[in-house]
NUNUKE-969160 format. One line per 8 residues: their letters; for each residue y, z, x negated of C-alpha. Coordinates in steps of 0.05 Angstrom, whole numbers, padded with zeros to 5 digits, always signed. Layout:
N
a = Y Z X  ... .
END
This chain:
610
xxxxxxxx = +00066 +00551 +03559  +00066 +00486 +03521  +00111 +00460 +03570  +00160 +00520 +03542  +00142 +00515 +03468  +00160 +00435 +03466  +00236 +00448 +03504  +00245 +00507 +03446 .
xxxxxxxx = +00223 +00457 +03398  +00274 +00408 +03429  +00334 +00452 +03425  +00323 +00466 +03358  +00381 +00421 +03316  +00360 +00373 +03264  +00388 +00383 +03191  +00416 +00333 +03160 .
xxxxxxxx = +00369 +00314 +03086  +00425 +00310 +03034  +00410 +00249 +02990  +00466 +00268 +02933  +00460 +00335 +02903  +00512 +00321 +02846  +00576 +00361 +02852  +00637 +00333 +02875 .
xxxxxxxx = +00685 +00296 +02830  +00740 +00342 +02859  +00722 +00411 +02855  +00762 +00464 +02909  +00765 +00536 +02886  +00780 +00598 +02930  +00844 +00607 +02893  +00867 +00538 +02917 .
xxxxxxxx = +00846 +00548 +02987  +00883 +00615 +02989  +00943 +00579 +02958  +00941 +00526 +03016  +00928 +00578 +03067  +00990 +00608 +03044  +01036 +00549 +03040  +01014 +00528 +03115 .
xxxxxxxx = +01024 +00599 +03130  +00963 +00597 +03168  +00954 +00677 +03169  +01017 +00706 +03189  +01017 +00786 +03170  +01075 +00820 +03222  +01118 +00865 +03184  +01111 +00936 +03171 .
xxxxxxxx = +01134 +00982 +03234  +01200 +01018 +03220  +01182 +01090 +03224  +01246 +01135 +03255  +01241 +01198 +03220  +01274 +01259 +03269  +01258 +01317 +03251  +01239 +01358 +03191 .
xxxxxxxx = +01169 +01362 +03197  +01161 +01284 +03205  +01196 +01282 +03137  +01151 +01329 +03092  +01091 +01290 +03130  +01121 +01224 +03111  +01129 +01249 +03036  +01059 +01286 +03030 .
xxxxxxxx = +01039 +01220 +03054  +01086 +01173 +03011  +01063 +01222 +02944  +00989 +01210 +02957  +00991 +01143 +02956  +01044 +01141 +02886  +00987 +01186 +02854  +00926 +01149 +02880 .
xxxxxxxx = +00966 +01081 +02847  +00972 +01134 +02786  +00898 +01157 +02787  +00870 +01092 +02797  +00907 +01062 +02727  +00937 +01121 +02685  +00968 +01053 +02639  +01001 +01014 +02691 .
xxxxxxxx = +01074 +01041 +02668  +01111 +01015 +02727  +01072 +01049 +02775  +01100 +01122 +02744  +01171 +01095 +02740  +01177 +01069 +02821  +01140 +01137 +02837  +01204 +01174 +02788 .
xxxxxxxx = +01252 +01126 +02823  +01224 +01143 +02891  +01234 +01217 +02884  +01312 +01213 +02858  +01325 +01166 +02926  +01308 +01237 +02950  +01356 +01278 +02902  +01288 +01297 +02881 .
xxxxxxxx = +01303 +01303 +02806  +01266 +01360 +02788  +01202 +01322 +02805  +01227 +01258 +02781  +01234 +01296 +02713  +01162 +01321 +02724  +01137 +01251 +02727  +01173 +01221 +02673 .
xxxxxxxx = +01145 +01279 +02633  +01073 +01260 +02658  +01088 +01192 +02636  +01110 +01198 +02576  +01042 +01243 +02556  +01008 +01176 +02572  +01045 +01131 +02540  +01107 +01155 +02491 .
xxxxxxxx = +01118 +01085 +02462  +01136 +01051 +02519  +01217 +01034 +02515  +01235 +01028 +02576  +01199 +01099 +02600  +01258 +01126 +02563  +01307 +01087 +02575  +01297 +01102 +02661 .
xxxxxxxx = +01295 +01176 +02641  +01353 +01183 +02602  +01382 +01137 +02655  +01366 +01178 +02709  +01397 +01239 +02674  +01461 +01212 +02657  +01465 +01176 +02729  +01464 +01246 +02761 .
xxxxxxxx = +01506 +01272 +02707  +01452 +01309 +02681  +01495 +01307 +02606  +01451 +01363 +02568  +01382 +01327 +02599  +01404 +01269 +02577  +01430 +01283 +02503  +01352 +01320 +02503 .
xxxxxxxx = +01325 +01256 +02519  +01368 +01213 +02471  +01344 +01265 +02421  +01274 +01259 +02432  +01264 +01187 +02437  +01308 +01175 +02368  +01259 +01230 +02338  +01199 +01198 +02376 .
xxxxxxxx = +01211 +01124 +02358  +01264 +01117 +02301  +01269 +01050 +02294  +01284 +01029 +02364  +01362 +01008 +02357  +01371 +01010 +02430  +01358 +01082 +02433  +01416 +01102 +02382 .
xxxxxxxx = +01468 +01040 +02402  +01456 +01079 +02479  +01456 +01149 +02448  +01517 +01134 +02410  +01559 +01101 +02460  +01544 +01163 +02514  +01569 +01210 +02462  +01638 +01169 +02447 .
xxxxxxxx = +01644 +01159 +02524  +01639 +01228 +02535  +01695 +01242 +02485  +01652 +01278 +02438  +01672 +01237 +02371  +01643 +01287 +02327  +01578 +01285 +02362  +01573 +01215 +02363 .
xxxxxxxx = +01587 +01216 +02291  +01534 +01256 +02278  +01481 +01210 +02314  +01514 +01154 +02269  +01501 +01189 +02196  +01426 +01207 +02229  +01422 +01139 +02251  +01442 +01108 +02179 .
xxxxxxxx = +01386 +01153 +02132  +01334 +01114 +02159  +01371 +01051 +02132  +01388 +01015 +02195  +01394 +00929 +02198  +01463 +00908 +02182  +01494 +00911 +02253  +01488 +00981 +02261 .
xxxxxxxx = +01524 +00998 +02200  +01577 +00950 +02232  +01574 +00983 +02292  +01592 +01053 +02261  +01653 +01026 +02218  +01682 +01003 +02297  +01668 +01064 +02313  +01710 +01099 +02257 .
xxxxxxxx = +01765 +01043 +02263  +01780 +01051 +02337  +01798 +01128 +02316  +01838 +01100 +02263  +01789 +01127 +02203  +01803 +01081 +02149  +01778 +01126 +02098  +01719 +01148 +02132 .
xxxxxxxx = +01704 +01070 +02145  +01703 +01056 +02065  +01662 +01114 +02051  +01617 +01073 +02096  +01623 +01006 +02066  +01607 +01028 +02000  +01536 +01064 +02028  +01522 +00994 +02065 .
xxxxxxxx = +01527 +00947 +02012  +01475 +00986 +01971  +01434 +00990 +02022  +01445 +00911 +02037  +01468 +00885 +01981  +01485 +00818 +02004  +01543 +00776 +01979  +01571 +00763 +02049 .
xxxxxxxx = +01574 +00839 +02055  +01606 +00853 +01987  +01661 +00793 +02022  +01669 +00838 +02084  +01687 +00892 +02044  +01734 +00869 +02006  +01765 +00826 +02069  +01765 +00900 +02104 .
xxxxxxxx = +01809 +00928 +02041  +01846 +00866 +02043  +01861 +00873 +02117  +01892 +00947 +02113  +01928 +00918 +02058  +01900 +00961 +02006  +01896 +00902 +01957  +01887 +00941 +01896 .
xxxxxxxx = +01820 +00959 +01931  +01798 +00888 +01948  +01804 +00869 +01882  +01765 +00925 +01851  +01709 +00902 +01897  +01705 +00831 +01883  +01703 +00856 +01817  +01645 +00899 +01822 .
xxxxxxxx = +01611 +00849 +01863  +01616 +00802 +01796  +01586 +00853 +01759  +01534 +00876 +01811  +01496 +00794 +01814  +01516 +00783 +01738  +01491 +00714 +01711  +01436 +00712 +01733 .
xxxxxxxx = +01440 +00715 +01815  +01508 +00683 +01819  +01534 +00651 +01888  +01592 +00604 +01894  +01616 +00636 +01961  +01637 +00701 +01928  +01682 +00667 +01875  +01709 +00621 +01929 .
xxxxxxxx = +01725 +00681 +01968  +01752 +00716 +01904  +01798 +00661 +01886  +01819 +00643 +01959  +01836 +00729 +01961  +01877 +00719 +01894  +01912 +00654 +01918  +01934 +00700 +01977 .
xxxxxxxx = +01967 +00747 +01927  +02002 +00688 +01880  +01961 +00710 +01826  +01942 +00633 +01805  +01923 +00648 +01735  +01875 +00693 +01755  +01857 +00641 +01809  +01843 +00590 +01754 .
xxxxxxxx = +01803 +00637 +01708  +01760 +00653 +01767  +01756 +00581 +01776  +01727 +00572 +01711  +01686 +00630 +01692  +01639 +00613 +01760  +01634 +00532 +01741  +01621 +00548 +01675 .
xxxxxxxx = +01554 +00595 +01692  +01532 +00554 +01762  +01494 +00497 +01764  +01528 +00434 +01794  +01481 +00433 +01849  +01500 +00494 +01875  +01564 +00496 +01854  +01593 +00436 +01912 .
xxxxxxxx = +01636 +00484 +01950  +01669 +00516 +01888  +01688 +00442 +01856  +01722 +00431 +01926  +01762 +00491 +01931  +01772 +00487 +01860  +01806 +00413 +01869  +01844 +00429 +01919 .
xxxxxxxx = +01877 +00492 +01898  +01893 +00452 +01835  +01929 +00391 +01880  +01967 +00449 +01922  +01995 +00498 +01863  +01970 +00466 +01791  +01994 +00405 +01741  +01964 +00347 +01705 .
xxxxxxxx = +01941 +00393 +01660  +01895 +00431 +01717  +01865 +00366 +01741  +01841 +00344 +01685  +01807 +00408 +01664  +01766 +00404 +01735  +01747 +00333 +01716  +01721 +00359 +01644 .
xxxxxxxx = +01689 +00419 +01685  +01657 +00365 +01730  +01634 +00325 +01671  +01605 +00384 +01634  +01562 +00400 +01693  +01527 +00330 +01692  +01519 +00336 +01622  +01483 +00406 +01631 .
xxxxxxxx = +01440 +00382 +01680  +01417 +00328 +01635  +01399 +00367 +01576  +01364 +00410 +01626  +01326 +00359 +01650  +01311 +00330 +01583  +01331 +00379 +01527  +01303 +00327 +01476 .
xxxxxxxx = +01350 +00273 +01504  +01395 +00269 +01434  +01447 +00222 +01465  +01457 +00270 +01523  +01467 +00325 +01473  +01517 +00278 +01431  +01551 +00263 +01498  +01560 +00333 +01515 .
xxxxxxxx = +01594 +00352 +01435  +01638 +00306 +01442  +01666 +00328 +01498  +01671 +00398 +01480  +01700 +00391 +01414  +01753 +00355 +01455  +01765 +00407 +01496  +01734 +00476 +01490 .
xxxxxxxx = +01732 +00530 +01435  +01705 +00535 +01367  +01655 +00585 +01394  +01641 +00550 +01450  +01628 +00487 +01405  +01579 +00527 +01365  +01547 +00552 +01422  +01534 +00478 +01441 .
xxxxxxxx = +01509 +00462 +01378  +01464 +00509 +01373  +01426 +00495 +01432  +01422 +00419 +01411  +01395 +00441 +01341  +01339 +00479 +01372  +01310 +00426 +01410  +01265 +00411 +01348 .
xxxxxxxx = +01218 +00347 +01354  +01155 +00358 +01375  +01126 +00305 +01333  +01130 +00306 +01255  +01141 +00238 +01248  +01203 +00203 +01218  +01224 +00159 +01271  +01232 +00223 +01322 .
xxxxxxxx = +01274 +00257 +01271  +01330 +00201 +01268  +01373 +00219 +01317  +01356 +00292 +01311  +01376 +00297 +01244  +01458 +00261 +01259  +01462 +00329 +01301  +01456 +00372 +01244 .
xxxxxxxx = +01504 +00326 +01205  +01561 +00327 +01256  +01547 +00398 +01263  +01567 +00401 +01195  +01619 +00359 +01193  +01652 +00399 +01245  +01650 +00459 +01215  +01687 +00437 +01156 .
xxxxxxxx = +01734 +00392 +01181  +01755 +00420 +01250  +01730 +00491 +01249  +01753 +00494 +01170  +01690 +00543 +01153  +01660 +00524 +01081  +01617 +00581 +01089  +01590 +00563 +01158 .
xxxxxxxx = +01589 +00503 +01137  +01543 +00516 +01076  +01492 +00555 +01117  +01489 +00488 +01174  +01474 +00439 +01110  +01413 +00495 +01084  +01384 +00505 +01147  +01378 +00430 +01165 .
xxxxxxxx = +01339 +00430 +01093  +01294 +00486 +01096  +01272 +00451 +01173  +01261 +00379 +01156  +01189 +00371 +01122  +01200 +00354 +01060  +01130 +00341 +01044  +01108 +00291 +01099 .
xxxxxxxx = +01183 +00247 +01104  +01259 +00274 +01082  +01330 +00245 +01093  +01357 +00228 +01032  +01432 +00231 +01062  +01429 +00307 +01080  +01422 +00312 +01007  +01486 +00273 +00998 .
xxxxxxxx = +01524 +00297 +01049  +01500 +00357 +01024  +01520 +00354 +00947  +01584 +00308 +00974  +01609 +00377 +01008  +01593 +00431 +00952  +01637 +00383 +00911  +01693 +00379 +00948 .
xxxxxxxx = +01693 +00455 +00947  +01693 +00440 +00867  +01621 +00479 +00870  +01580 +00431 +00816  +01524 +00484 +00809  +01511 +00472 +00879  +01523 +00402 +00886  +01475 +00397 +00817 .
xxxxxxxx = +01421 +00438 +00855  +01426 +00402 +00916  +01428 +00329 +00901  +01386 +00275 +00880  +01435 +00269 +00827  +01368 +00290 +00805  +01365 +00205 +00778  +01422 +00224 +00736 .
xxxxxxxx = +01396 +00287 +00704  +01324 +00249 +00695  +01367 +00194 +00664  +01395 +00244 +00614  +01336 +00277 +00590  +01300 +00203 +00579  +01365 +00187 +00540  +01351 +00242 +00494 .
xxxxxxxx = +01277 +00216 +00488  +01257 +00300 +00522  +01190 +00261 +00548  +01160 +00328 +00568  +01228 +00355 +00606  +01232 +00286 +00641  +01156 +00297 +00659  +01169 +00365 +00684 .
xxxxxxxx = +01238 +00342 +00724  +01196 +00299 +00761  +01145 +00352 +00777  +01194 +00397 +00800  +01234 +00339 +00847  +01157 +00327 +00874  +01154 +00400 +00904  +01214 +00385 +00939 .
xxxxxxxx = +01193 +00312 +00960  +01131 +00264 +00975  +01183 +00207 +00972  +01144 +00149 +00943  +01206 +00124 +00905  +01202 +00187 +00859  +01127 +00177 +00855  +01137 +00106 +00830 .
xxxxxxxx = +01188 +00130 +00780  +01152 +00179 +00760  +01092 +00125 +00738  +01139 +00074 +00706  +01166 +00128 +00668  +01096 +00149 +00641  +01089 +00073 +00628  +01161 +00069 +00592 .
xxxxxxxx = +01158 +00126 +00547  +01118 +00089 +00489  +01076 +00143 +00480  +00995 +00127 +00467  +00960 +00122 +00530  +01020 +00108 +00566  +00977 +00057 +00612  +00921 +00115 +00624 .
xxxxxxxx = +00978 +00167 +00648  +01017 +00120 +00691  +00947 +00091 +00727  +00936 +00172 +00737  +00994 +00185 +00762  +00990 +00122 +00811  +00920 +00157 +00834  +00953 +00223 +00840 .
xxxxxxxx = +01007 +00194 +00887  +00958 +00158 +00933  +00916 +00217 +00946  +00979 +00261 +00964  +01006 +00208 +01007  +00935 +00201 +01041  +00970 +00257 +01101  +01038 +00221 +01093 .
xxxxxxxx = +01053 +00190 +01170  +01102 +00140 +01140  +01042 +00074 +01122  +01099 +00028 +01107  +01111 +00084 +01044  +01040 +00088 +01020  +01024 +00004 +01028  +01087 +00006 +00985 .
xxxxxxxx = +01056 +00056 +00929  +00984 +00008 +00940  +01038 -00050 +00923  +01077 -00022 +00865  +01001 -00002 +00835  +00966 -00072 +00845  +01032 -00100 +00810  +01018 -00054 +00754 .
xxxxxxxx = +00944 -00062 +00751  +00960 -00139 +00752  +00995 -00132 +00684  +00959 -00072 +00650  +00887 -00066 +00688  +00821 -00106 +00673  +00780 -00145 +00727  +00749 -00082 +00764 .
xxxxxxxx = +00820 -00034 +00767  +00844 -00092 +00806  +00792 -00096 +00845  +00794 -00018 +00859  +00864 -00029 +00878  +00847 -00085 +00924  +00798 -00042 +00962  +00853 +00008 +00979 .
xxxxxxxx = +00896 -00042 +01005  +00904 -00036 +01088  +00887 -00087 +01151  +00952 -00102 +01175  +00932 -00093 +01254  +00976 -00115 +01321  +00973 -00055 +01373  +01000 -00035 +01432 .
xxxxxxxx = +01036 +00030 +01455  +01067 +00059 +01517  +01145 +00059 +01523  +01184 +00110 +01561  +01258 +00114 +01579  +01304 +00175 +01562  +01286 +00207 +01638  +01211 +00210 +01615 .
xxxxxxxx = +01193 +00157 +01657  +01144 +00085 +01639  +01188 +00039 +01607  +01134 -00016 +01599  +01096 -00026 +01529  +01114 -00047 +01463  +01077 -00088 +01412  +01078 -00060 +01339 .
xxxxxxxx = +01048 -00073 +01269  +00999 -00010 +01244  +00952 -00011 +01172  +00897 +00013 +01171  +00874 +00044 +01106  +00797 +00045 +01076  +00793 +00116 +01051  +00812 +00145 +01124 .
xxxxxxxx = +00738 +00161 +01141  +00763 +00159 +01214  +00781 +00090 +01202  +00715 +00066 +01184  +00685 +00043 +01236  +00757 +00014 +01263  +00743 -00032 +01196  +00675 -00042 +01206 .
xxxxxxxx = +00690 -00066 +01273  +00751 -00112 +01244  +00698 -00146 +01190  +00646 -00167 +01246  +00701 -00191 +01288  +00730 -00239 +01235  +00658 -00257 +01213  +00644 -00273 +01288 .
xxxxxxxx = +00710 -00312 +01296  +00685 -00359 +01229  +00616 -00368 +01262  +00651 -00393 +01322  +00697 -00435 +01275  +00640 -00475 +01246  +00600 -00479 +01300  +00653 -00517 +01341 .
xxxxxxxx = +00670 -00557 +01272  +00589 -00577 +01269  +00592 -00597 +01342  +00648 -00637 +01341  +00623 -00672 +01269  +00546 -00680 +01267  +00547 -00751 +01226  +00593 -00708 +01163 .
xxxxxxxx = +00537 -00653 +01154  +00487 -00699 +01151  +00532 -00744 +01108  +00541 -00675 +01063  +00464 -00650 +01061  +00444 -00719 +01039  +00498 -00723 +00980  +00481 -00657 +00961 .
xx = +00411 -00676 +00946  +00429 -00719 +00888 .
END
């Protein structure tokens, strides 16, 4: 018995202890193992037998038995879509169409999206010349699912092959209320053209480009007109395309196409105005194509003159585009007059003008208004010497007045200019109104010793001007007149001025008033007037200040002189500041003078001790 145990014991196999438990580096899946099995063709599955069918009875078996397994597939996944569309197929290999239509019918309860579900049915239909089955189909899938194209291209083109032209028309105009993409709407105007309904075909043009109002379909239009020769009718839509984009959603391919139809006809004049009207409303960058066409229809059929109206057209579209970038770029602006006074229009001119005008300075000081101001002057000049328009010209010279602030800077020469015109029209009430010739009339009343007229000249000139040269007048004339107390009115007056010029932007004006009234003072004014006078007086300051070039863009910076006044309370600590730096700049003086002399300050303490 133990002799048996042991030899069981013995043929028992020993198992290997695996050391390394880690999985592999390469990992096999079934998948891969299948896919090898495959490729090595290690399990080789014979071929189905061929079954001879013989009689009738081995035939309904085969189908009862070919139908249970279609609707097992069917019951197992109701979704799978293929699966009902073999079983449909299956049963018209057997003329079976009856049931075929019986499954497409089941399928379509399960899914009546799917595409291709109709498609094989109405496929089916028409195959066996099923034509009424079909047309039912075509109607219920276009009914079903509108927006599927393939449905009405397919409906459509059964109807025209059938010869049923009104039918297929029909399906078209359905087709075309729901607004089709722009192919479809081509694809009826074939239709109409291969039965040699021109008429029919516009009707349908002018429905498509409302409903796609693009500009390439406007051009197929008119091309369409153009092409039956009905002329008259291409031009009538280009011209109604104009009007349909207007200004504002212009494209340089419709006025090409315009022109190019009008160069067709020999109509070059209207060829040219086209030209024109487009390049003067479209902005160069856009405008590339139209310059070229432009160019060369002027090389082929114009003159000297032509050419050199495309190069002012080309020139007046960089000039645009620079007043667009920078509207307060002056010289750009003065660029741009000159060339139109050249060459354009007196309204066009105007037009120009008064879009430069209204670029107004931002900034309300002097030295912005310079070049600003020459825009209003050759406005003016052009009015009266070009344009030959007093009265325009008149109502440029008061409007440049009544927008310059008078009461922080003015420009004496509008006054001039403007005075120097009302007299050539021989208008001296005007001119008299208008001009400083308000020296002379002062002048006159002082001659004729009218102290208070002359005082109240001045007051009047003052509400039309801060100018310190009228304020200085003004006090010499107070000092002039003789009258007692003279000095006390002309120092007033002098106090008077440098309070109102306290807001005045120009500092070069006031330190002149501050000047003009320490001169005064220095004849006239005791110890502590001049004193007072002294205290107003500015720190003439070095400062810095950004620079930038006509584009907007850093130009570097600029060193410039500014003065800074005592009685701006914002400038009082700025003066504060300026008075500890200049006593901190003589401590340092000194102290390098002591430490570079010690022997002279004791030299100096000891001598001042006797």
């Amino acid at each position: 018995m133990a002799a048996s145990t042991a030899a069981g014991k013995q043929r028992i196999p020993k198992v290997a202890k695996v050391k390394n438990k880690a999985p592999a580096e390469v990992q096999i899946t079934a998948e891969q193992l299948l896919r090898e099995a495959k490729e090595r063709e290690l399990e080789l599955l014979p071929p189905p037998p061929q079954q001879k069918i013989t009689d009738e009875e081995e035939l309904n078996d085969y189908k009862l038995r070919k139908r249970k397994t279609f609707e097992d597939n069917i019951r197992k996944n109701r979704t799978v879509i293929s699966n009902w569309i073999k079983y449909a197929q299956w049963e018209e290999s057997l003329k079976e169409i009856q049931r075929a239509r019986s499954i497409y019918e089941r399928a379509l309860d399960v899914d009546y999206r799917n595409i291709t579900l109709w498609l094989k049915y109405a496929e089916m239909e028409m195959k066996n010349r099923q034509v009424n089955h079909a047309r039912n189909i075509w109607d219920r899938a276009i009914t079903t699912l509108p927006r599927v194209n393939q449905f009405w291209y397919k409906y459509t083109y059964m109807e025209e092959m059938l010869g049923n032209v009104a039918g297929a028309r029909q399906v078209f105009e359905r087709w075309m209320e729901w607004q089709p993409e722009e192919q479809a709407w081509h694809s009826y105007i074939n239709f109409e053209l291969r039965y040699k309904e021109v008429e029919r075909a516009r009707t349908i043009y002018e429905r498509f480009v409302l409903v796609h109002p693009a500009v390439k379909n406007w051009i197929k239009y008119a091309r369409f007109e153009e092409k039956h020769a009905c002329f008259a009718h291409a031009r009538k839509v280009y011209e109604r395309a104009v009007e349909f984009f207007g200004d504002e959603h212009m494209d340089e391919h419709l006025y090409v196409a315009f022109a190019k139809f009008e160069e067709n006809q020999k109509e070059f004049e209207r060829v040219r105005v086209i030209y024109k009207y487009a390049l003067d409303r479209i902005s160069k960058q856009e405008a590339q194509e139209l310059f070229k066409n432009y160019t060369i229809f002027e090389k082929k059929f114009g003159d000297r003159r032509g050419i050199e109206d495309i190069i002012v057209s080309k020139r007046r579209f960089q000039y645009e585009e620079e007043v667009k970038a920078n509207p307060h770029n002056y010289d750009a602006w003065f660029d741009y007059l000159r060339l139109v006074e050249s060459d354009a229009e007196a309204d066009t001119v105007r037009e120009v003008y008064e879009r430069a005008i209204a670029n107004v300075p931002p900034i309300q000081e002097k030295r912005h208004w310079k070049r600003y101001i020459y825009l209003w002057i050759n406005y003016a000049l052009y009015e009266e010497l070009e344009a030959k328009d007093p009265e325009r010209t008149r109502q440029v010279y008061q409007a440049s007045l009544e927008l310059i602030p008078h009461k922080k800077f003015t420009f004496a020469k509008m006054w001039l200019y403007y005075a120097q015109f009302e007299i050539r029209q021989k208008n001296l009430p005007f001119a008299r109104r208008a001009l400083v010739l308000w020296k002379s009339y002062i002048d006159f009343e002082i001659e004729q010793e009218e102290t208070e007229r002359t005082r109240n000249l001045y007051r009047q000139l003052l509400q039309r001007t801060q100018h310190v040269k009228v304020w200085i007048s003004f006090a010499q004339f107070e000092l002039s007149s003789g009258k007692e107390g003279s000095v006390t009115k002309c120092r007033q007056i002098y106090e008077e001025a440098n309070k109102t010029m306290r807001n005045c932007e120009e500092k070069e004006e006031r330190l002149m008033l501050l000047e003009s009234w320490r001169g005064f003072e220095d004849e006239f004014g005791t110890v502590s007037d001049k004193e007072r006078v002294d205290k107003l007086m500015p720190e003439k300051v070095k400062k810095r200040r950004k620079v930038q070039a006509d584009d907007g863009s850093d130009a570097g910076w600029e060193e410039y002189y500014d003065y800074i006044f005592p009685e701006d309370a914002a400038n009082q600590p700025n003066l504060k500041l300026l008075a500890m730096a200049k006593l901190w700049k003589k401590q340092q003086q000194e102290k390098e003078a002591a430490e570079q002399d010690p022997d002279k300050d004791i030299d100096e303490s000891e001598s001042s001790s006797f």
